[in-house]
C-alpha positions in Angstrom: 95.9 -15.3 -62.4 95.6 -17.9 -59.8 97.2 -17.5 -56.4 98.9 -20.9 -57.1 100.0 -22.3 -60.2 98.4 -25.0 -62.2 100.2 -28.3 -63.1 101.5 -28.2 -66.9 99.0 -31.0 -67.7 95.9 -29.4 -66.3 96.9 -26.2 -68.2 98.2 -28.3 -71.4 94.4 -30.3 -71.1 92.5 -27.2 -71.0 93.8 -25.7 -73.7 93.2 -28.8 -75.5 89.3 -28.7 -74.5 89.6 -24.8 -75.2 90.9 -24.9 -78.7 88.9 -28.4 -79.8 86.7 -26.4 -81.8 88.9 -24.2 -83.5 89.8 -24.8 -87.5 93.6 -26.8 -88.3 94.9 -27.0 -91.3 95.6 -30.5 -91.0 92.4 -31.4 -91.8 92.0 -29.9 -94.6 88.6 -27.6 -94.7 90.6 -24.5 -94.2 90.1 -23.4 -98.2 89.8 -19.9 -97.6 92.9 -18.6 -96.0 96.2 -17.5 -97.2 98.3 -19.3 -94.5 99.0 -22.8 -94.3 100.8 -25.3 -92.4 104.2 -24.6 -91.3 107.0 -26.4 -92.9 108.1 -29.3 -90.1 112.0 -27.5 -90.7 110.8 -24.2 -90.0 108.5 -25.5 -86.9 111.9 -27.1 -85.8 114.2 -23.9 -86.2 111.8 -21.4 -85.0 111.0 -23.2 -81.7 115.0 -23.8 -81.7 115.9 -20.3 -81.4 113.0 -18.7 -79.7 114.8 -15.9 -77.5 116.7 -14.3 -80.9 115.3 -10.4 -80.2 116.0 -8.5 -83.4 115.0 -5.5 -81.2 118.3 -5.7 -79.8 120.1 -6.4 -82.9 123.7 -5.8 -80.7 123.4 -9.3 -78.7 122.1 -11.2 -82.0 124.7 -10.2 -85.0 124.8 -13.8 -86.5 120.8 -13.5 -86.5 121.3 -10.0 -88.0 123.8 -11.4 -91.1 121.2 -14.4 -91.6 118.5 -11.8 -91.5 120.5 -9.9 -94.7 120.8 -12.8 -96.3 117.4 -14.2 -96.6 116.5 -10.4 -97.8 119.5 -11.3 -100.5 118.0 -14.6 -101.5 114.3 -13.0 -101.7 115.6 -10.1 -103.7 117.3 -12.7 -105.8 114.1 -14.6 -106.5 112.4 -11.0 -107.1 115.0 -9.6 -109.4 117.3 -7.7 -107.3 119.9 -9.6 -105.2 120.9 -6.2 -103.7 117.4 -5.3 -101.9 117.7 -4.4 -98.7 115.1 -5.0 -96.3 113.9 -6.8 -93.5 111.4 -10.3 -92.5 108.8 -8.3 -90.4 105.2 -9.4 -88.7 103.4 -9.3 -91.9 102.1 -7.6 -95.2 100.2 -5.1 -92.7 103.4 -3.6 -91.4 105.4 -4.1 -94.6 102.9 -2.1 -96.8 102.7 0.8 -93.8 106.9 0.7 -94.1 107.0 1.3 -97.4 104.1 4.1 -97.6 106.3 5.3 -94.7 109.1 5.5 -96.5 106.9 7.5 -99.8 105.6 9.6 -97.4 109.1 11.0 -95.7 110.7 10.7 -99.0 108.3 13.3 -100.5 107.8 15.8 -97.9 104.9 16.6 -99.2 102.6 18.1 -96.9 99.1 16.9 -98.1 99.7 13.7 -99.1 97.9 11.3 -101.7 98.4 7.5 -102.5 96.6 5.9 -105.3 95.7 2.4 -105.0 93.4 -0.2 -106.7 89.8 -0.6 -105.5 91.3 -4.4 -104.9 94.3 -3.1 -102.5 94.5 -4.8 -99.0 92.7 -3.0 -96.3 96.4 -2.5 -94.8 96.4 0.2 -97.0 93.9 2.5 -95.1 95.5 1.5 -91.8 98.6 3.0 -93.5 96.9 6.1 -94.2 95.2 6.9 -91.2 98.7 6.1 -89.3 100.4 8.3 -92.0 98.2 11.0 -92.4 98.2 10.0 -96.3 95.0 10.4 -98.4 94.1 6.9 -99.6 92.6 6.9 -103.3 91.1 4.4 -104.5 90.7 3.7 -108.3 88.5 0.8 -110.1 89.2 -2.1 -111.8 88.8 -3.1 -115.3 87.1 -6.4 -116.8 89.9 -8.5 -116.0 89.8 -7.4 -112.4 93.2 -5.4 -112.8 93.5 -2.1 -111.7 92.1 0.5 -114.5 95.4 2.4 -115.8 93.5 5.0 -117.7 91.6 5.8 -114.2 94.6 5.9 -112.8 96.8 8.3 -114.5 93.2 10.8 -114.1 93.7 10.5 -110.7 97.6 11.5 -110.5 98.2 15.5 -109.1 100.5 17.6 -107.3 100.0 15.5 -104.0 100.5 12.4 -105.1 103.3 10.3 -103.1 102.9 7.2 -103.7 101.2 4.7 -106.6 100.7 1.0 -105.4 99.9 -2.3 -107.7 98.9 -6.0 -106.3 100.7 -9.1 -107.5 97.8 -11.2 -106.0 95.0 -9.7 -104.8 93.4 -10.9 -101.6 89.6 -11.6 -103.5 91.3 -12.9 -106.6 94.5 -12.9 -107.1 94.9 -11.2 -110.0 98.2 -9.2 -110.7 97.5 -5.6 -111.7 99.4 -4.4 -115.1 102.7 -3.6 -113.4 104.6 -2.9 -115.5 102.1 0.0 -117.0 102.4 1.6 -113.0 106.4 1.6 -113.4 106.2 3.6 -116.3 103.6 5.8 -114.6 105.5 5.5 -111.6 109.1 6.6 -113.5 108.0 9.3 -115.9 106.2 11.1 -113.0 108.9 10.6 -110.3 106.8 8.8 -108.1 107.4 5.6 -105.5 106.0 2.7 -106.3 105.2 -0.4 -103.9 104.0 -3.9 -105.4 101.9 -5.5 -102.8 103.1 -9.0 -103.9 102.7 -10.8 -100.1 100.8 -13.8 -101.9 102.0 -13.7 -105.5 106.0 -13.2 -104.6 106.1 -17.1 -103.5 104.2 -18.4 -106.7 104.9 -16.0 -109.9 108.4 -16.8 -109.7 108.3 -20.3 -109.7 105.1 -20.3 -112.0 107.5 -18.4 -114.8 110.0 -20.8 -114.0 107.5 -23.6 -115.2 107.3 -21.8 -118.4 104.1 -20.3 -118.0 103.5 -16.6 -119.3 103.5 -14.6 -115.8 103.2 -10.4 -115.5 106.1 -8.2 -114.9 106.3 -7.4 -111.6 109.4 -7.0 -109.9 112.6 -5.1 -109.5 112.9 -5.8 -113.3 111.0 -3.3 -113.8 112.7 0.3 -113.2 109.9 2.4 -111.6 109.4 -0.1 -108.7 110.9 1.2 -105.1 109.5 -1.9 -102.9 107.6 -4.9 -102.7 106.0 -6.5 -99.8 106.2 -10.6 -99.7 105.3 -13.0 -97.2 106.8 -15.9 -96.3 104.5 -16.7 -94.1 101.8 -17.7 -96.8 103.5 -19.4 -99.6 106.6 -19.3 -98.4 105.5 -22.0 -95.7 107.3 -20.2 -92.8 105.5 -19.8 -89.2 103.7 -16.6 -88.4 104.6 -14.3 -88.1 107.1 -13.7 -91.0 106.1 -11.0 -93.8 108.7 -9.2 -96.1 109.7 -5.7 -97.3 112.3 -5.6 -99.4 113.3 -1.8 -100.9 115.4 -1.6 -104.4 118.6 -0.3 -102.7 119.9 0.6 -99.0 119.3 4.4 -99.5 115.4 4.0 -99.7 115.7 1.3 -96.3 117.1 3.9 -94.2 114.8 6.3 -94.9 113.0 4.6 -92.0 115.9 3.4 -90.1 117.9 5.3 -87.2 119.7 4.3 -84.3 119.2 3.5 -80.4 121.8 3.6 -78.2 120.6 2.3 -74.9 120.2 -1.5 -75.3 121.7 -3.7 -73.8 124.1 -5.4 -77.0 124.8 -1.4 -77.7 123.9 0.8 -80.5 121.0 -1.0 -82.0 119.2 -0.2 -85.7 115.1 0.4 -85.7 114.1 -0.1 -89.3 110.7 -1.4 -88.5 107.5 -0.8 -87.1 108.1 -2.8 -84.1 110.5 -2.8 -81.6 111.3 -6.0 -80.0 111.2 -8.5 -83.3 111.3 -12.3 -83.8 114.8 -13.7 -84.9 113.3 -17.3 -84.8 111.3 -16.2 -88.1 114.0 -14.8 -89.8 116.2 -17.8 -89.2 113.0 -20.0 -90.0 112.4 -18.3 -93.1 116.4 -18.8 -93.9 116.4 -22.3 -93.0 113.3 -22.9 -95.6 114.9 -20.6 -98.3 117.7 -22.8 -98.1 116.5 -26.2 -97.8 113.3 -26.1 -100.6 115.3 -23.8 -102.8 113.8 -23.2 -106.3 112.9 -26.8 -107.3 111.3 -27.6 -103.9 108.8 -24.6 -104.1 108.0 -25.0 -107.7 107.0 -28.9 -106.9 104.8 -27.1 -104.1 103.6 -24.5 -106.1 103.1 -27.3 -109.4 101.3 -29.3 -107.3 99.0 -26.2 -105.5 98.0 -25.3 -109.4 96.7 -28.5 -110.5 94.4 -29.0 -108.2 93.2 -25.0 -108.6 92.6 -26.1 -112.2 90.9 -29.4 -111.3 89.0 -26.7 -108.8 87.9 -24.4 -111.1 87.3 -26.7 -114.1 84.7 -28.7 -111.9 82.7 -25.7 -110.8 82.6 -24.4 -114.2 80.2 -28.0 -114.7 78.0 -27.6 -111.6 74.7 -26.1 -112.8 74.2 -22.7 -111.3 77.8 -22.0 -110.1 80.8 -20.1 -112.2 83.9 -19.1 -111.5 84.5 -15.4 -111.2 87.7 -15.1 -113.3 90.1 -17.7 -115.1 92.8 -18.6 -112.2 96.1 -16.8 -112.1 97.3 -18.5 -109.6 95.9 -20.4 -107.0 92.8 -18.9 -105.7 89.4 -19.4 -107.3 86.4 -17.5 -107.1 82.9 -19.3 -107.1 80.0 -16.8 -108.5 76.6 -17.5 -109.1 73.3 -15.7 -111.0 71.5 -18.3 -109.9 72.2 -18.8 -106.0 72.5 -16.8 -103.3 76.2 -16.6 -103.1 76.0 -15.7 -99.2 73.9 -18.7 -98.6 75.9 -21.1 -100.4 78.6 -20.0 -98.2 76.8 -20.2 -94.7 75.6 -24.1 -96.7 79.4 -24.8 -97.0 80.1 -23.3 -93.7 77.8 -25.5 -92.1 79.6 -28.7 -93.6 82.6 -27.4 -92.0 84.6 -26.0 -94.8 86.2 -22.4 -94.2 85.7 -20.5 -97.2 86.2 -16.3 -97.4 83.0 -14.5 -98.5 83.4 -11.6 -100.6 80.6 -9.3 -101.8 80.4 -11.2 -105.3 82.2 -14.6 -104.7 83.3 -16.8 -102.8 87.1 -17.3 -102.4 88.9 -20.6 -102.2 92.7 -20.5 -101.8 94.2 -24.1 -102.8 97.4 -23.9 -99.9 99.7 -26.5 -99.8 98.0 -28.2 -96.9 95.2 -28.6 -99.2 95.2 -32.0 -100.8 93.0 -33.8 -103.7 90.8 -35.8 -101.4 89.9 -32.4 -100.0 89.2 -31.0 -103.5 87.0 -34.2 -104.3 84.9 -34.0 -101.0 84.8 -30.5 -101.4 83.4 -30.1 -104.7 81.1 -33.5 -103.9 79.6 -30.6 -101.0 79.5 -28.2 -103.4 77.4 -29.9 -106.1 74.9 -31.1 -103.1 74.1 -27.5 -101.8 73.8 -26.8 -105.5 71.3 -29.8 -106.5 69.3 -29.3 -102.7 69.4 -25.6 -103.8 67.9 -26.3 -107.5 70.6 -25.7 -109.9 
């Protein structure tokens, strides 16, 4: 820190010169991330009301009603308009909430979760936090979670099952509904990790198109994680937990009575907590409603397909899996995946390597021309590489 302070332009240009090199979405080459631009409403609101501290829930109780009803209108969309829950920092802390919640709702001692070999790596954070055993089970030929494997792997210490509507290398959306009725004939909690696939499935069954169970619909679910923050369009930091009813919320809630808007609830990991991105999140929820996000979502899965159809026709290059929604996975027995990667990273394009594939996420910042030049890229490195 400098004895005296800098001039807002000097500090303003420096950042400029400091962050040149950094990706934007704007341009368009970020294809490999889960996040995307920011709606320009929810830019607007969230710089708006910047100094809304849900960690002191007293002095904010307008941002506290908006906060239950954006949990209402995502509940809604996932097939529970009675979920209680709360916008928190991401899927990390949402997935640690709700093994939280399995964990003190069990007692158990010795505690297991099983998961899918796909699960996010939030899911071991959780479990060293927690003290829960992670387990992890493998997938089948459809990259879904193994069900068979999994019921093998059930016992006496068992908490907690878990199931991803999306998976972060694919995603694919495990067999759901098959975990609730593991999940409900064995009296076990089960979480969906849905924090890219809540924002698409919905609207992609609303376009008629034949879409997994995996919601509140289904009886053996306790919580899902979702994340506005991705599909949703809202700034970061803005995840979800919703839980099926108020009893399983509380189980991680309690009550502080020293702040300064009085006796303030804790439900979350966090203490002081962003009431811009709840009422960001709100504000989107209410101006894009259903027919606004299934344009964006319409439009994000056409130009997967496009995606994925055009690799399938450069020699050398597959894609891993047909696309569920809209991520594609590039494989190759030909190539080096990894240096097709570091090829593409070279032109500039910010793609996520995975052991087998490479993962392209088609985000609403994405557009065709960014497809086109993309895939032109692709076929180069392919033809220089000789496919």
């Amino acid at each position: 820190m400098e004895n005296e302070g800098l001039p807002q332009n000097l500090v303003l240009e420096e950042l400029e010169s400091r962050l040149r090199n950094d990706f934007t979405y704007g341009s368009g080459r970020v294809i490999g991330s889960m996040c995307t631009c920011p709606h320009p409403l929810a830019r607007k609101t969230y710089t708006l009301f910047l100094d809304r501290n849900l960690g002191d829930s007293g002095l904010f109780p307008a941002v506290v009603k908006l906060e239950e009803e954006t949990v209402g209108m995502l509940g809604k969309l996932l097939s529970n308009p009675k979920a209680s829950g709360h916008i928190v920092t991401g899927g990390t802390e949402a997935n640690t909430l709700a093994l939280w919640a399995a964990k003190k709702l069990s007692k158990k001692k010795n505690g297991e979760v099983i998961v899918p070999a796909s699960a996010h790596y939030s899911f071991d954070k959780a479990g060293d936090l927690l003290g829960l055993k992670i387990v992890k089970v493998g997938l089948n030929s459809r990259f879904q979670v193994d069900t068979e494997a999994f019921k093998k792997r059930l016992n006496s210490n068992t908490v907690a099952i878990v199931g991803i509507a999306g998976t972060t290398g694919l995603g694919v959306v495990d067999p759901i509904s098959e975990l609730s009725e593991i999940a409900a004939e064995n009296g076990l909690y089960l979480h969906v990790d849905a924090a890219f696939g809540g924002f698409i499935l919905p609207f992609l069954k609303e376009m008629g198109f034949s879409v997994p169970d995996f919601d509140f619909s289904l009886r053996g679910v306790s919580s899902i994680t979702i994340d506005p923050h991705k599909m949703g369009l809202a700034p970061i930091p803005a995840g979800g937990i919703l839980f099926r009813n108020e009893k399983l919320r509380e189980t991680v809630a309690w009550n502080v009575s020293y702040m300064a808007g009085g006796e303030t609830e804790q439900a979350t990991l966090v203490g002081t907590r962003s009431g811009a991105s709840v009422i960001a999140v709100w504000s989107l929820l209410k101006h894009l409603g259903k027919e606004g996000y299934k344009k964006i979502v319409t439009r994000c899965m056409r130009l997967t397909w496009k995606l994925a159809k055009e690799i399938r026709e450069i020699n050398g290059l597959d894609t891993t899996t047909e696309p569920t929604m809209n991520i594609v996975g590039i494989k190759s027995k030909v190539f080096n995946i990894r240096q097709v990667a570091k090829e593409l990273r070279l032109r500039k394009w910010a793609v996520s390597l995975f052991p087998n594939h490479i993962r392209i996420v088609v985000m609403p910042h994405v557009q065709k021309q960014h497809v086109e030049k993309f895939l032109s890229d692709l076929k180069d490195i392919a033809n220089r590489s000789g496919g």
